[in-house]
C-alpha positions as CSV (number, residue, x, y, z in Angstrom):
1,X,13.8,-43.0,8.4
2,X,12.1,-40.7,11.0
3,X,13.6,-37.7,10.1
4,X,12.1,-37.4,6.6
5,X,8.6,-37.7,8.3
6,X,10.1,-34.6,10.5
7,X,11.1,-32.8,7.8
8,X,7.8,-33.1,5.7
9,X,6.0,-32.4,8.4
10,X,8.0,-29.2,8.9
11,X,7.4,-28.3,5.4
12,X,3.6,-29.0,5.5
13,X,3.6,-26.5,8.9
14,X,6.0,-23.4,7.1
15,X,3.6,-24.2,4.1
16,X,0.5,-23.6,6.3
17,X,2.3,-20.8,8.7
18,X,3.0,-19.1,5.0
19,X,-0.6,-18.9,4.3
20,X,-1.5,-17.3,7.4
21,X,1.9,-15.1,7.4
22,X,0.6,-13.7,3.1
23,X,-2.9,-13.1,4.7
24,X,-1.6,-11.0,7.4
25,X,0.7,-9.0,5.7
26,X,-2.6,-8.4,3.0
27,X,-4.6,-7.2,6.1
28,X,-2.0,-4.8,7.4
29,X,-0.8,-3.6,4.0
30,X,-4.6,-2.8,2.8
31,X,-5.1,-1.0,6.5
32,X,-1.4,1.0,6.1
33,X,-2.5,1.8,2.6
34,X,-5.9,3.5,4.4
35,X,-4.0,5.5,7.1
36,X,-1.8,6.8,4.3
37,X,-5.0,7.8,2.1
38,X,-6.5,9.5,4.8
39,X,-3.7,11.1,6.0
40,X,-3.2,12.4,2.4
41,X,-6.7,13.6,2.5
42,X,-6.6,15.3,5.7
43,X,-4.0,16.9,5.2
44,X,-5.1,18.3,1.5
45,X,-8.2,19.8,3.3
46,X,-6.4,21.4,5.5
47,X,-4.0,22.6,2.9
48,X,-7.2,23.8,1.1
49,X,-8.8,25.8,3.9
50,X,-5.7,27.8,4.9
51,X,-5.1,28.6,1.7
């Protein structure tokens, strides 16, 4: 009887480690996305002004 109370617990913690795992990946996803814009735009100006 013990180990379903294991196992819902273990479900209630990967449900919770989930949430925490999404909102990472959002942060680093949104600051990759940045780097990448910048480095686009950086790299246009410099484009531009040798040109």
């Amino acid at each position: 009887m013990e180990y379903i109370l294991y196992i819902i617990g273990g479900l209630i913690l990967l449900a919770a480690l989930w949430g925490v795992i999404k909102r990472l990946l959002k942060i680093l996803w949104s600051i990759i996305s940045l780097v990448i814009g910048a480095g686009i735009i950086i790299f246009a100006l410099t484009a531009c002004t040798n040109f």
